[in-house]
N, C-alpha and C positions, 0 to 999 in steps of 0.2 A: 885119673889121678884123684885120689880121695886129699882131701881137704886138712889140714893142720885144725883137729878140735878145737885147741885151744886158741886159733886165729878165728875161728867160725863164729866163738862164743863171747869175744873179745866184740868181732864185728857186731853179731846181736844185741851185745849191754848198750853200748854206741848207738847203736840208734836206737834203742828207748833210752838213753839217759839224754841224746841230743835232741830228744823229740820238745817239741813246742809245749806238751803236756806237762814233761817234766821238768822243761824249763820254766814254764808259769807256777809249777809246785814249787820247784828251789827259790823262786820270786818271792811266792806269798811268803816262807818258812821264813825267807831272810827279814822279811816284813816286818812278823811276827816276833822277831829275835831283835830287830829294832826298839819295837815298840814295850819288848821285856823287860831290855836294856835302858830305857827311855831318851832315847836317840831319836824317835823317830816327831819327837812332837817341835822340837830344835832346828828345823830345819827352814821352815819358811816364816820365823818368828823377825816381827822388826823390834828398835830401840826400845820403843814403847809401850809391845807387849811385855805382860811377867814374864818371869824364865821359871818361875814356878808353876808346878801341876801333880795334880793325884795320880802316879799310875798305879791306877787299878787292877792291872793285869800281873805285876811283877808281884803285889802285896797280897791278890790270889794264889797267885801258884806257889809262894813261900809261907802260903799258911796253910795249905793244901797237902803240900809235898812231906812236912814232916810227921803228919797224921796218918799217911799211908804207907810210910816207912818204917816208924814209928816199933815195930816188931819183928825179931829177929824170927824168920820161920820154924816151926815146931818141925824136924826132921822127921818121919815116919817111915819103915819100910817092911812091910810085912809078905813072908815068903807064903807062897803057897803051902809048902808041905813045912810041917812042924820042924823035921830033922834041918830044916835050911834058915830056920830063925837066924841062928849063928853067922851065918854069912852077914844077911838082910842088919844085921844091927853092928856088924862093921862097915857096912856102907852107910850106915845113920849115922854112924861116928866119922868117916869120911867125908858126910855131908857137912857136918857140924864145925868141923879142922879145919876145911877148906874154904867155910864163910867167911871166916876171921882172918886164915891168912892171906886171902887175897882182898882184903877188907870189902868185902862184899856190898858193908852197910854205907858206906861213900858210894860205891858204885852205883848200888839200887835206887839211890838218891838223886843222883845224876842221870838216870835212862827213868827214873819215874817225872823228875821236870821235864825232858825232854819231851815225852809223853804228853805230858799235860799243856805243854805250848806248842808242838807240830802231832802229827796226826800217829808219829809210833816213835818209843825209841827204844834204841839199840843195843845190845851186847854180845859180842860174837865171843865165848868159848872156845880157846883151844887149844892144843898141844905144845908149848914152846920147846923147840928141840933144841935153843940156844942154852937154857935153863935145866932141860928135860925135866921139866914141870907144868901140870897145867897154868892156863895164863885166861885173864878177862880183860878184855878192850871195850871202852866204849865208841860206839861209832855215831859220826853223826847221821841224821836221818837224811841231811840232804844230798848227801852222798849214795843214799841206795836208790836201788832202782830194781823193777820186777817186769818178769817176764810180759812182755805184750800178750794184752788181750786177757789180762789177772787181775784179779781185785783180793783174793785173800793168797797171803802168806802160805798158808798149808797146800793148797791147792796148785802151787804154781810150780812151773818146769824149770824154773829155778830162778835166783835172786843174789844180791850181793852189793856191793859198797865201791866204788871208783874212788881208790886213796895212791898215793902214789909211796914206793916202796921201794926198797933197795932188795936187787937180784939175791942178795944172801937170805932177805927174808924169807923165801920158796924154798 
């Protein structure tokens, strides 16, 4: 009896998302997203402490963040052979249509903080066939999880996001 793939792989994410590893990762992330927030200094404060404090970490990464966003990308796409320019510089202009309409520049903003306070962030690219138009999501980081035994993205037998979805979305 061969196996339902998509139960085999479901079972796989599960146990590295339920693993101890990536339960002390989702830990530290939320940690860190406390202390962005400045939540995390509020918590064992008495009467007499201030309720005032510098967070240094939130006033980093909001002065960080819009220096690296800061420029809408230069599209470039150059074809191999001369006669194929033509194409290559409607997909520049594709590139260009497509920044804007799916406001890109919010987005890029939002998965570069991301970035900058957990260890990657996210945007999954894809097909909305409710729209039948492409579509950008940001996803959070603590929600992915990568194949056991991987350490980089490229390399790996495969990776993905544990978000909960309505059957129409497939």
């Amino acid at each position: 009896m061969i196996d339902d793939p998509y139960e085999v792989l479901r079972q796989e994410f599960n146990k590295v998302y339920e693993s101890g590893e990536y339960k002390d990762r989702r830990a530290k992330m939320d940690r860190h997203l406390n202390q962005f927030k400045g939540k995390w200094w509020s918590k064992d404060t008495s009467e007499h402490d201030s309720k005032i404090f510098a967070n240094y970490l939130f006033a980093t990464i909001e002065s960080i963040v819009p220096l690296l966003t800061d420029n809408k990308p230069i599209w470039l796409a150059r074809a191999r052979y001369p006669e194929k320019q033509g194409v290559m510089e409607m997909w520049r202009g594709a590139g260009e249509c497509l920044w804007d309409k799916l406001d890109c520049d919010n987005k890029l903003y939002q998965v570069v903080q991301d970035a900058c306070l957990w260890p990657v962030g996210l945007w999954k690219l894809y097909w909305n066939n409710q729209e039948d138009e492409i579509a950008i999501e940001i996803d959070d980081p603590r929600t992915f999880a990568l194949a056991d035994g991987y350490d980089d993205l490229w390399g790996a037998a495969w990776c993905g996001t544990k978000t909960s979805r309505p059957m129409t979305w497939v």
